[in-house]
C-alpha positions as CSV (number, residue, x, y, z in Angstrom):
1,X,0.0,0.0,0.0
2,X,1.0,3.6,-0.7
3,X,-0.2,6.9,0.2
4,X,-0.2,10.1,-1.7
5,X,-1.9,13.4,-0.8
6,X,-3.5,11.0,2.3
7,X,-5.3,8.7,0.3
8,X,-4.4,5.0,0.0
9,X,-3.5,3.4,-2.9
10,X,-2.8,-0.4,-3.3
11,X,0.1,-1.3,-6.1
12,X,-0.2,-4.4,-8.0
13,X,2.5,-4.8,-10.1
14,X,3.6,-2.1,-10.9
15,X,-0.1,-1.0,-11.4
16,X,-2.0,1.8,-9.3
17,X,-5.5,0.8,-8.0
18,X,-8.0,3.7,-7.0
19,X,-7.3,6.4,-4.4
20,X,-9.4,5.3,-1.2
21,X,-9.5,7.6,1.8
22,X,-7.8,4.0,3.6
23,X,-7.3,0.5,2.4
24,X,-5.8,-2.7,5.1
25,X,-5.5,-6.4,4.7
26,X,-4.0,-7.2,1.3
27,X,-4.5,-11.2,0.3
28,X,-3.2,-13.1,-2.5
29,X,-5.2,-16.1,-3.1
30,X,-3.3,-19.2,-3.1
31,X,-2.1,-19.7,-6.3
32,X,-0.8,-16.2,-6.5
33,X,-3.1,-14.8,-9.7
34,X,-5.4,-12.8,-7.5
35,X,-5.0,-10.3,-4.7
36,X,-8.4,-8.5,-2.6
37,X,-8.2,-6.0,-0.3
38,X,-10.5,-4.0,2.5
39,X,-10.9,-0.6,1.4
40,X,-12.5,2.3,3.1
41,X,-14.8,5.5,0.7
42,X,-15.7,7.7,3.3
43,X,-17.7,5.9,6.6
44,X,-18.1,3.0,4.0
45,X,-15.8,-0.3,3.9
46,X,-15.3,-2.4,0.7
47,X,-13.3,-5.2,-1.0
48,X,-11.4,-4.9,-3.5
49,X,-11.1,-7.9,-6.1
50,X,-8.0,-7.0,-8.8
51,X,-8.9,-3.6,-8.6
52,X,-12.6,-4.0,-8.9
53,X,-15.1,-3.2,-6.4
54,X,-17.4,-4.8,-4.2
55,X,-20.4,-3.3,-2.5
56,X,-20.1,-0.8,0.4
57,X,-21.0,-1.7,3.5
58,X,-20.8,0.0,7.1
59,X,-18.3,-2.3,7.7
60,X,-16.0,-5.4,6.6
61,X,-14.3,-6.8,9.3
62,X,-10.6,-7.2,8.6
63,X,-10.5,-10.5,10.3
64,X,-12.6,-12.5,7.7
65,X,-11.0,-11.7,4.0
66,X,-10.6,-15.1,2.5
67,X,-10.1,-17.0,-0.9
68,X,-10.8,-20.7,-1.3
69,X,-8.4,-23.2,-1.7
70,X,-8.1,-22.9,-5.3
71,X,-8.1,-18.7,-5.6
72,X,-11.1,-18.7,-7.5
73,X,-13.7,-17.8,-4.4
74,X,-13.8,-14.5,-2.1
75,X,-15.6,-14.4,1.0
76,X,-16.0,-12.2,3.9
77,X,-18.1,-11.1,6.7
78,X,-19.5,-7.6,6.4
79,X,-21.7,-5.1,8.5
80,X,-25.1,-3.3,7.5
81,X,-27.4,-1.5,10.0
82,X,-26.3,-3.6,13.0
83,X,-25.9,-7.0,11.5
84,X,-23.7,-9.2,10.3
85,X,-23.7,-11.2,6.7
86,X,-21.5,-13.6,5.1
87,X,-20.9,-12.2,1.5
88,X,-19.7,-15.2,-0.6
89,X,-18.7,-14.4,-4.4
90,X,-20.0,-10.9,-4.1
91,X,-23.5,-12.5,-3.2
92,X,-24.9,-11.9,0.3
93,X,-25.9,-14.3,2.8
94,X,-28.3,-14.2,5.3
95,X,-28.2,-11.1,8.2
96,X,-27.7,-12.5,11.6
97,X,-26.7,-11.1,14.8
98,X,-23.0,-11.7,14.2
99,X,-20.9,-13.6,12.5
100,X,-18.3,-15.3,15.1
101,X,-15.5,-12.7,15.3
102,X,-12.2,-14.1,14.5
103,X,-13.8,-17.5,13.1
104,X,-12.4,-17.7,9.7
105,X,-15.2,-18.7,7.0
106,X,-14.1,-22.2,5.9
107,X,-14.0,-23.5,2.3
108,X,-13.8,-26.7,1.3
109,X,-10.7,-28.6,-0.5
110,X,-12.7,-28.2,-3.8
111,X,-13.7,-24.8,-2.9
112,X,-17.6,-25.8,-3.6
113,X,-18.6,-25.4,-0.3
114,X,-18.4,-22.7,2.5
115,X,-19.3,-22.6,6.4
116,X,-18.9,-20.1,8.8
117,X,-20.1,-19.7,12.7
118,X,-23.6,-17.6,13.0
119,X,-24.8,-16.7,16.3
120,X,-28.4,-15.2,17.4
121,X,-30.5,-15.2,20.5
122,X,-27.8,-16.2,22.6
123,X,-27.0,-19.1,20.3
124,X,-24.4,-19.9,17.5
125,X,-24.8,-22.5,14.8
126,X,-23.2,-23.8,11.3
127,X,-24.0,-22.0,8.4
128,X,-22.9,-24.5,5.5
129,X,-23.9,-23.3,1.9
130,X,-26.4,-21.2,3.3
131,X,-28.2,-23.7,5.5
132,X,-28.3,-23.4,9.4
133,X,-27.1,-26.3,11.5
134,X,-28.6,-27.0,15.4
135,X,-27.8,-24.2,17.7
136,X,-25.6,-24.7,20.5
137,X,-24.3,-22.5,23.8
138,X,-21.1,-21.9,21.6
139,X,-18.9,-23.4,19.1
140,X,-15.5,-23.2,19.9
141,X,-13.5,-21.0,17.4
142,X,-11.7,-22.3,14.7
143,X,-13.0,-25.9,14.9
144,X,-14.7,-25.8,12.0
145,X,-13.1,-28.9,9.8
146,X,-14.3,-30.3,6.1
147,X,-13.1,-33.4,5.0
148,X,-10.6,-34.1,2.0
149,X,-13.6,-35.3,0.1
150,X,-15.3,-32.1,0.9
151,X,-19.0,-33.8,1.7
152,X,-18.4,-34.0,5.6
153,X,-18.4,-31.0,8.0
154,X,-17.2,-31.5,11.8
155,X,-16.7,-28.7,14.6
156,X,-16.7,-28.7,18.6
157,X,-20.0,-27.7,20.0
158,X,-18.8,-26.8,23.5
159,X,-16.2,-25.2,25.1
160,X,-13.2,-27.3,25.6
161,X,-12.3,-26.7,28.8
162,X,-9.4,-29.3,29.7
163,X,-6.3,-27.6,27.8
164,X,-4.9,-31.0,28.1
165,X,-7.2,-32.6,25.5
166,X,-7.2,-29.3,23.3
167,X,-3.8,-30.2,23.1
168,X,-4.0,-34.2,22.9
169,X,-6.5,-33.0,19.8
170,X,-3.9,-31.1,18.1
């Protein structure tokens, strides 16, 4: 990132994006062809997919930029009048309370699929592809797991509060 005249410009090669009034979290996707970004227009936050834009929202949280396993997805979690979406591909999910902070969305290995932690009346549950899972007290962060063929999901449903088996799990 680079600044001129205090506006934020990301460089790609050599190649200047748009002036934002700030920009944060640069990601390549994991083959290296693509790079997104948060950037900020004002009081508004957007992504920023080689150098073209996404929606404005109040806010994207910085925590939640992600590409799939094979670079071709983008998802994140942004913010709208008080709630929280999941917006997958530039298409927006559902509008729940939040979105578990600091829970990355999870793709599959094929990148087909996508899951996230959802929480709402005091309850979180497992958005995968769109459809809610049972809700629980809490989902322990990070758990979230697909399998190599990509058709299974598995996470922890309750705190794990022995630190010895969080680390026999490991």
């Amino acid at each position: 990132m680079a600044k001129r005249a205090g506006k934020s410009i990301v460089v790609l090669d050599g190649r200047e994006g748009k002036e934002y009034d700030g920009s944060s979290v640069v990601r390549f996707s994991p083959d290296s062809q693509r790079v997104a970004y948060i950037a900020a227009r004002g009081s508004k936050a957007l992504v920023v997919i080689q150098h073209v834009e996404d929606k404005e929202y109040d806010v994207v949280w910085v925590w939640s930029l992600q590409f799939s396993p094979d670079g071709r997805r983008v998802a994140y979690v942004a913010g709208c009048s008080g709630k929280d979406m999941v917006v997958v591909d530039g298409v927006e999910g559902k509008e729940y309370e939040y979105i578990a902070p600091g829970t990355p969305i999870r793709f599959s290995p094929d990148s087909t699929r996508a899951a996230y932690v959802a929480g709402r009346g005091g309850k979180q549950f497992v958005v995968v592809d769109g459809v809610e899972g049972k809700p629980y007290s809490s989902i322990e962060a990070g758990s979230l797991v697909f399998s190599a063929d990509s058709k299974r999901i598995a996470y922890l449903a309750a705190p794990v509060k022995d630190w010895r088996l969080l680390c026999w799990m490991e």
